[in-house]
Each structure stands twice: as structure tokens, then as C-alpha cells.
Steps between C-alpha positions, in 0.01 A plus 500: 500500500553866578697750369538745697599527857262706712657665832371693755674645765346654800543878588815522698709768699790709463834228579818679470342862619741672742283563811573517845474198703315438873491849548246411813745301685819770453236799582504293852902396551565912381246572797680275733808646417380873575401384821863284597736669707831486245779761553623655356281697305592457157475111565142524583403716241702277214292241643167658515574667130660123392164332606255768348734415167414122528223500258685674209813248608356162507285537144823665370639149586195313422535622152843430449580161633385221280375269779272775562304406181251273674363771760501803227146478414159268520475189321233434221301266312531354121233258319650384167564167349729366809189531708460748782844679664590727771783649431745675769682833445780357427356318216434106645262309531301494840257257416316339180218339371533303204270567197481111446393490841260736532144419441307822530523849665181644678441816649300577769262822462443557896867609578673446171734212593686288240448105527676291294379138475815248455555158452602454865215701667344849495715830594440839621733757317400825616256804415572630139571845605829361772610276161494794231237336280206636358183292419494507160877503471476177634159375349636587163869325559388243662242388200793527256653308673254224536442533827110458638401824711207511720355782722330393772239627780645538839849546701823243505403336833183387312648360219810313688198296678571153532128414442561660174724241317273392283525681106184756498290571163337795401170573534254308271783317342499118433777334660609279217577835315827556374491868654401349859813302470767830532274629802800478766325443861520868618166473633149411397481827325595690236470867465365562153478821499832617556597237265274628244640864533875375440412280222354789352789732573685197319324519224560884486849438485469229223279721273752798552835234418343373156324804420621755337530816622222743483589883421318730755222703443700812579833475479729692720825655316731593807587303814300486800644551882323375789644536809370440864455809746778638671571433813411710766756591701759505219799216506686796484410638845502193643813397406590857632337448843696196560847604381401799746419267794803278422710807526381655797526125640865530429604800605316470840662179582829686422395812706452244780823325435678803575344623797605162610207219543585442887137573643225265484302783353676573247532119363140510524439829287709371259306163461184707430677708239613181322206335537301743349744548239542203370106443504519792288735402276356152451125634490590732207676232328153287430342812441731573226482152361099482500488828314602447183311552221385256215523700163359369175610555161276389224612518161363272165824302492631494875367495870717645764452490863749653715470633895601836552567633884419840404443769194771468216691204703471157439577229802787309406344143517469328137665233688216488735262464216644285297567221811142610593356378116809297354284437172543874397849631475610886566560676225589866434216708337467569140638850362174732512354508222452824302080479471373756690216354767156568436365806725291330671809278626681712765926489414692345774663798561172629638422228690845545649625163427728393242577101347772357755788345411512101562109479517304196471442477090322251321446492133122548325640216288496272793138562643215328401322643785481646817282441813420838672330413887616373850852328533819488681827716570826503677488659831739749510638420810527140533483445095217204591174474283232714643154574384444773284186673359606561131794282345514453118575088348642500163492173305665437179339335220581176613298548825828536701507804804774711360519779732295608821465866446457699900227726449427617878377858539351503154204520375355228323253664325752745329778194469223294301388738293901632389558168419208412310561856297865362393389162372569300780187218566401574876335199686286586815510225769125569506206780474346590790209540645304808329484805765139515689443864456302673751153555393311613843259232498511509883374872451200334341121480713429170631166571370681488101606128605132436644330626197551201243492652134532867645672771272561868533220772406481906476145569577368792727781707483715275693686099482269248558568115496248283337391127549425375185095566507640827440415597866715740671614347877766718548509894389822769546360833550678819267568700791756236622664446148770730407622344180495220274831416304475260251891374405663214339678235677710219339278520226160459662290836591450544874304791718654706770243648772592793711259684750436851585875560666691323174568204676495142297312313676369213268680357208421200246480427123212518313422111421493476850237693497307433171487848381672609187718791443277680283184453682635613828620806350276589288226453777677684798554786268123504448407478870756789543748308665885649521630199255874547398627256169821663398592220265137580316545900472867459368339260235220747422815785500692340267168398280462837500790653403571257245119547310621856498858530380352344176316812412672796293530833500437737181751820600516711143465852687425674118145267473217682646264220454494100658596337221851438301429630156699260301322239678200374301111503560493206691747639753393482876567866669845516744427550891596858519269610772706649805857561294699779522635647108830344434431184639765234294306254329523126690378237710406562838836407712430262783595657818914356590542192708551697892825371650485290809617752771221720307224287469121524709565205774562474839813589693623256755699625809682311757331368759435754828648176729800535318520836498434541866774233583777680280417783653549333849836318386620825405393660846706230664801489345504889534418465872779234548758716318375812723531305830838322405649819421377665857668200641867523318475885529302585808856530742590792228148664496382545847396073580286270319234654629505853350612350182262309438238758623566646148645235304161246556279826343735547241510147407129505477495795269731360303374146419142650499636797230754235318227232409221747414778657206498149397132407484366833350649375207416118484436259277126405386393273268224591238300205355303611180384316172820698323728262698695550848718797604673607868466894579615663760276768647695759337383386149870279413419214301760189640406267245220429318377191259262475284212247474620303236832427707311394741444158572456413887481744822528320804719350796800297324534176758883532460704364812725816673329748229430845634292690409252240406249720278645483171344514141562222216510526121392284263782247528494481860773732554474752787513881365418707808485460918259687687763653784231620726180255657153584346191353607479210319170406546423874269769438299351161405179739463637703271646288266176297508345801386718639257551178301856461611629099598538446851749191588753411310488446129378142328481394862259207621129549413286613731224282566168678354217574770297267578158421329325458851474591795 
């Protein structure tokens, strides 16, 4: 018998929300009206203004009237003990399948669509996404529940075949088996794989509910924010721009109103005014409502998630989110707490977003753990379940969903690794597949792939490739090799070949071509080869200076000979060969640590396409302001045309002289072993970090992020973004070359190079 009562309830919209209602169909009757022939004029335009108004009106009334209740918002799904529901808005029941009824629940992996198999015949739900349920929201509810899940190969019209009646077993099972007898017949097969991957997420979730929990490595002191990019235009200026067209709407149908709307003309003007209007208006108002932003709050003992419309404000919809995830309840956030946050840990202040009040909040006490990866969310506009690319599942430790946390426009990298540094057990729907770095094996000879056993040699002042007789079939003159760089790459040591211009023009690692490290360096730098292995010389640097700073100085400037006298017989003479009198006594001081904007490296600059097309944007808009201006002031100045005789020069002087103050002092990024730094060409450091901050440079995969060059710390945090476009393929280079991660931090492993060719 069980104890407790599992429910889940699909992802559902926004009932009760005052929003306007049919605004399509009024747009047209307030179009109509501008175009009737009413006198007299204040009629017409009460009904024109009345009909433009019937939006706002009708889900005014819509949200008052109880009867209403039933058209306020979309119905959704429940699976619990009573079976399977859909529930209206208004809280009935639209139609049921009983639990004692219900023999098993398949889903099909070609489009998605929920079957349930009953005891009077097979049925057809609907796609998981259009019901609000997740896969392993309803994998895991369903087996609490007792009821047998399947996921099948193929789409709903092939398993609702009548030819399919018959209950299917699983591959290489025994029919008498007790497991072939809960097979439902959902179609002769089963998709074990996909299965496989939610029974193991299950078993995730059971480790994490009867485990206790683990303190992190790290742990992070203050709060974490994580909020998604803002929204470009502002909801500000777009709520502007259609308050703005709504007025001018207005007071045009007025002006016409007055003037009398007798003409045929006229009616017509003032249908195009409204119409565009009220397009306006209405266009603005999705805008507004799709650019909110999701803002996390992580703390040890509490997760908030609120959506703000803009910097400092919060939106005013904890009822939204709570009738979007009724498990979690909105509560008001905690009083700050007086711990200062770790520096690393940006304040909210700076990130210019503060904890809203009425946020989504639920407690650390209540989390056994949370699955970070691809879910659902409310659309904003119609408040129906929608795809989304990141959407957080928190189950409690009795394997119930207790909140589904929107995390659209974040980053999931950052969002797993905040949560993991706060003690909160993140679940991955899955690892993917490990990146296929580019290692220019197409660059390679075809004569390398002929050649079986063939490695790399350095013989007669040249690259040679060598069957393995030891017989050279393919040789690389010196005169057309203009260095060899020898790097390391995910951990593996490659070779980078550039001819006589500088131009790469082979690249590959070093198994590939069964040579080691050593050997081809020592060997090209015999043969006289320009061979560059910076990672080498820094080791044989810091060798260096290390041997050295252990040696000691003897400094008494009164002691004429080598020795110290009150040292014995045995003593070993002091190095004073080369000192100046009244040198101090002490070790030999290792040169200091150069700072990054300081450091030998190479400086980065923006890329000359990008230059050249700022430089043409700023050209244009100067030219349109020039010949704008000879338009609105030509009648004053002598005609358009001597106006902009001047103006069109001027404007081409001035965008020319405006961006080059701008660019001769931009940005550049310098990329050395000491870490990363931006300085401008007039020697103003930005910002710089130093190597040991460092953890990932590279493009962050963020949805709506911009810019997209950004560089990661340790915990997966982003510290800086690169505001201007460097070549990426030499940035890459450079941090290839100066030891410095490219990609993001702890990210998939690369796949090493491959032993053959």
C-alpha cells in the first residue's frame, strides 16, 4: 500500500492575467469605423476611439465576471492517484482516465506523442510539450505510481495500427517472462536507449533523495545572480514607442474629427492612422511581454527566481509563476544577509539587478536535486507550454517535481556550476558528445595515408616523410619552411608549419605523425631549422632562474680577501666576482612576476572587416544626417541643392574625423603567459587578469548574449567580455601557445588525435 500520494501537474498558463482580448478582430471593426460616414464628428470619432479601446474593455470584463472563468486561460493536465485529468481554467474536470483503468502509458520517440493504453482500447493524448509534461517528470511519477512506461520507436499513427493489437516483447525476451507480461502493445519495439538514459536519470534522483548531502569542494560564501541578457531594444523604449503611436493615433483621429470627417479622403487617412496605431500599440505590447528577464538568486538556504522587465524593476507577476509551477509557492525574499560576497562574486548592485519582491522561492530544505538541461516554459503571450532550451526540475526527497524553475536566456554552464558551488546536487539529462577538435588532417599528403607505417623525419636540412624501411618518399625543402611551432593542445603536443610568407599551412599532432617532441626539436635545431617551443624555453627559464636564486652572496665591504673569516677551513669561497663594494649580503632575488598588460605576448586587435564596416556605418549615418538636414533646411539656405553641396562634404569630414578620435584609442587584447589584459593604443590598461584566474577563453554559446567572447574562471563564472571582434582563429593561436585554456572551463573532453591516419 502506498503512502504517499505522488502528483504531477503539467506546466500551465497565466488564468486570471488581465490582458486584452481579440485585439485582431477590434483592430478591424475600429478600421471600419474610420472609414463609415457618421456625423457628426464627435460620433465617429467616439466610435473609432470606443473600438480601438475594445481590447483593454472586453479583458477588463473578462477578468471580472465570474462566468468568464472558463475562457481565462489554457487548460492542463494532472497524473496522480485518480488517474489522468485535464483540468479547465476554471478548475473542472474536462476529461479523465482512471488509474484503475489504465494499463500502461507509452511514448513515442519520433514526434513525442503520449499513448495511453486503457481497458477499453488505446488513446492518443497529445505531444508532451502541448500537455506541460516533461519525460522524466512523467517517467518518474508514473513508476511511483505503479504505472508501466514504455518508449517506443516510431510516430502515433504507427502505434494506433490495428495490425498491432497483439502485446509486443522486448527484444531477446522469453514470452512467459513476468517482465514481457507489462509490455503494453505500443508496437513491436521498444526504445532502450532512451529508456536506459531515464532510468539512469532515476536513479540519479534516488541516490541524491537517500543520500546525504555532500559539502562542495569549494564552497561559495555569498549569493550568486544569474540573469539572462537584456533585451535589446529595452521594454522601456518599447513600451515608449507604443504609448507614442497610441497617442499620435489619438490625437489625429481627433484632429480629423474637428475638421469634420465629411470627405472620403479624409475617412480614409484616418483609417491608416488607426491602423497603424493600433498595430503599434499591440506590436509593442508582445514585445514588452517577451522581454522580460529571468533573474536567479542562489543562496545555501533559498532559490529565487523572479522576471524583471528591466534594471532595478521587477515585473509584477508572482501570480504568473506560481499558476505557472503550483508546487512552489511565492514567497518574499529573505532579509540580506550581512556576509559580505566573495570577490570573485560580482554584488547585485553591479550587475544592476536587485532580489524582487514576490519571486519564485523554494527552500534548500526541500531539494533533493535539480535537473539542469532542455524543458518547458510558459509563453508569455498565450501562457501555453512551449519548448525551451534551459529549464531547471527540482524534486524533493520523495521523488516528487516541486517546482519548475524558467531558466531561458541563461547559461547553463554558469547556472550548473552556481548551483553545484552552494550545495545543491545538479543532475545533467545527459553528457554529450565530446567536441571533434580540428586537427588539419585534410591538410595532410595523400602520400602520408599511402605510406603504411610512415612517420616524420629531419634529415637534409629539410622535413622528410619516411616509410618505415626508413626510406624517404616524400622530402620538404628549407627554403619553403618558414617555421616550426611546436605547442600543446588539449594535452597532446601537436606541430604548426608555416612557409616562407608566415602562413599556416599544415597542422597535426605529433602521434599522428610518429615523431616525438623531443626528437623533432632537438633534430630541426641541428639541421638549422627555425624551430619555436615556447612551452620548452619558459621551462628551461624558470630551471634557470630557480638553480640560481639558491646561490648567495658574501657582501662584507671591510674583507679584502674571498673568504668570511669566522668561517672555518672547510669553508667554500662566496661568488664575489663582478660586485660592486656595498653590495647587502643575500640571495639572488628572482626577477618580479610582469603584470599581464606588461608581459612579452602578442597583442590582438580588432579585426580590419570590422573596422572597415564601423567606419562605413559611421560614414552613413553622417551622410544621412547631412542630406536630411539639406532637405528640412535647404528653402532657408539657398535649395536643397546648395545645401547639401556643403553639408554632404561636411558630413563626410565629420564621420570620417569622429570615428578615427574613437579608434586611435581602441581596445586590444594582449595574450601572454602572465595572463590576459585589454590596452588601448594609448597604453590604458581596461582590465586585466591574471593566469591563475583564468580558466576558459572562448565563445560562451549563451542564447541573446552579446558580445559572445567572454573569459571564465574557475567556477564557470564569466569575469570579462571581449567588446571588440578579434580573429579568433589567432586568438585560439595564442592561447594555444601561451598555455592559456581555450573553451570553456571543465567542459567536454576533447577527443585526443587520432593514432592513424
Amino acid at each position: 500500500m502506498r503512502t504517499v500520494e505522488h502528483e504531477l501537474v503539467g506546466l500551465h498558463g497565466f488564468g486570471g492575467r488581465f490582458r486584452p482580448v481579440a485585439p485582431g478582430p477590434f483592430v478591424l471593426t475600429a478600421v471600419a469605423a474610420a472609414l463609415a460616414p457618421v456625423r457628426p464628428g464627435w460620433l465617429w470619432a467616439a466610435l473609432v476611439l470606443a473600438a480601438a479601446a475594445g481590447p483593454w474593455l472586453a479583458g477588463a470584463v473578462a477578468a471580472v465576471l465570474p462566468w468568464t472563468a472558463r475562457h481565462r486561460g489554457p487548460s492542463y493536465w494532472r497524473l496522480s492517484e485518480r488517474g489522468l485529468e485535464r483540468i479547465g481554467p476554471d478548475g473542472g474536470g474536462l476529461a479523465r482516465y482512471e488509474r484503475d483503468r489504465i494499463e500502461g502509458l507509452g511514448v513515442t520517440t519520433a514526434d513525442g506523442v503520449l499513448v495511453v493504453q486503457h481497458k477499453f482500447g488505446t488513446a492518443a493524448i497529445g505531444p508532451l510539450p502541448q500537455l506541460g509534461l516533461e519525460p522524466l517528470t512523467l517517467f518518474v511519477t508514473a513508476r511511483r505510481l505503479g504505472i508501466p512506461v514504455r518508449l517506443v520507436h516510431g510516430e502515433v499513427s504507427d502505434l494506433l495500427d490495428p495490425a498491432l493489437d497483439e502485446p509486443g516483447h522486448p527484444p531477446g525476451a522469453d514470452p512467459g517472462d513476468d517482465e514481457a507480461e507489462l509490455v503494453i502493445p505500443l508496437g513491436p519495439t521498444r526504445d532502450l536507449a532512451a529508456e536506459r538514459r531515464l532510468l539512469d536519470q532515476e536513479a540519479a534522483l534516488l541516490a541524491a533523495a537517500h543520500e546525504d548531502a555532500v559539502e562542495p569542494a569549494s564552497p561559495a560564501s555569498g549569493p550568486a545572480v544569474l540573469a539572462s541578457a537584456e533585451p535589446v531594444p529595452s521594454r522601456r523604449r518599447v513600451q515608449l514607442l507604443g504609448a507614442l503611436s497610441g497617442a499620435l493615433g489619438v490625437v489625429m483621429v481627433l484632429r480629423l474629427a474637428v475638421d469634420g470627417p465629411d470627405g472620403f479622403g479624409v475617412r480614409v487617412a484616418a483609417a491608416c492612422w488607426v491602423l497603424a496605431s493600433l498595430t503599434a500599440v499591440h506590436a509593442s505590447r508582445r514585445r514588452s511581454l517577451v522581454s522580460s528577464r529571468t533573474v536567479w538568486t542562489i543562496d545555501r538556504d533559498t532559490i529565487e527566481v523572479s522576471r524583471r522587465t528591466r534594471r532595478g524593476r521587477p515585473q509584477q507577476a508572482a501570480t504568473a509563476l506560481a499558476e505557472a509551477h503550483p508546487q512552489a509557492r511565492p514567497q518574499a525574499p529573505a532579509e540580506p544577509t550581512p556576509e559580505e560576497p566573495t570577490p570573485e562574486e560580482p554584488t547585485p548592485e553591479e550587475r544592476g539587478v536587485v532580489p524582487a519582491r514576490g519571486a519564485l522561492s523554494v527552500a534548500a530544505t526541500e531539494i533533493a536535486a535539480l535537473v539542469v538541461g532542455p524543458g518547458l516554459r510558459a509563453d508569455a503571450l498565450t501562457g501555453r507550454p512551449r519548448r525551451s532550451d534551459l529549464s531547471v526540475l527540482a524534486f524533493d526527497h520523495r521523488l516528487r517535481l516541486v517546482a519548475r524553475l524558467p531558466a531561458h536566456g541563461i547559461d547553463a554552464f554558469q547556472l550548473a556550476h552556481a548551483l553545484a558551488d552552494r550545495g545543491y546536487r545538479v543532475i545533467t539529462p545527459g553528457a554529450r558528445a565530446p567536441r571533434s577538435p580540428e586537427y588539419g588532417l585534410e591538410g595532410l599528403p595523400e602520400i602520408f595515408a599511402r605510406v603504411p607505417g610512415g612517420r616524420l623525419v629531419v634529415e637534409d636540412g629539410g622535413l622528410g616523410w619516411a616509410d618505415a624501411a626508413g626510406e624517404v618518399v616524400l622530402r620538404m625543402p628549407e627554403d619553403r619552411l618558414g617555421g616550426i611551432e611546436l605547442l600543446t593542445i588539449a594535452g597532446h603536443a601537436w606541430v604548426r608549419l608555416y612557409d616562407s610568407d608566415g602562413d599556416e599551412f599544415f597542422a597535426a599532432p605529433l602521434s599522428a605523425l610518429r615523431i616525438s617532441r623531443t626528437d623533432l626539436r632537438e633534430a630541426a635545431r641541428r639541421e638549422g631549422l627555425p624551430v619555436n617551443d615556447a612551452e620548452y624555453d619558459a621551462y628551461l627559464n624558470a630551471a634557470f632562474h630557480s638553480a640560481v636564486s639558491t646561490l648567495t652572496l658574501s657582501a662584507d665591504p671591510d674583507t679584502d680577501t674571498d673568504t668570511d673569516p669566522n668561517a672555518g677551513p672547510d669553508a667554500a669561497p662566496a661568488l664575489t666576482s663582478g660586485l660592486e663594494p656595498g653590495v647587502v649580503q643575500g640571495e639572488l632575488a628572482a626577477p618580479p612576476e610582469p603584470s599581464p598588460a606588461d608581459a612579452p605576448g602578442v597583442l590582438l586587435d580588432a579585426t580590419r572587416r570590422s573596422r572597415v564596416g564601423t567606419y562605413g556605418m559611421s560614414l552613413l549615418l553622417a551622410e544621412i544626417v547631412a542630406i536630411v538636414g539639406a532637405a528640412w533646411l535647404g528653402p532657408d539656405l539657398g535649395g536643397f541643392v546648395a545645401a547639401a553641396s556643403w553639408s554632404v562634404p561636411a558630413g563626410l569630414l565629420v564621420g570620417l574625423g569622429g570615428y578615427w578620435l574613437h579608434d586611435r584609442d581602441r581596445p586590444r587584447l594582449r595574450v601572454s603567459p602572465a595572463g590576459l589584459a585589454v590596452v588601448t593604443r594609448r597604453g590604458r590598461v581596461r582590465w586585466e587578469l591574471a593566469r591563475d584566474r583564468v580558466a576558459g577563453v572562448g565563445i560562451d554559446d549563451a542564447a541573446e548574449r552579446m558580445p559572445r567572447l567572454v573569459v571564465w574562471s574557475p567556477t564557470g563564472r564569466v569575469l570579462r567580455q571581449v567588446t571588440f571582434p578579434p580573429d579568433l582563429a589567432e586568438l585560439r593561436r595564442a592561447c594555444e601557445r601561451y598555455g592559456l585554456p581555450w573553451g570553456p572551463p571543465d567542459a567536454d573532453r576533447p577527443t585526443p588525435p587520432p593514432p592513424e591516419l
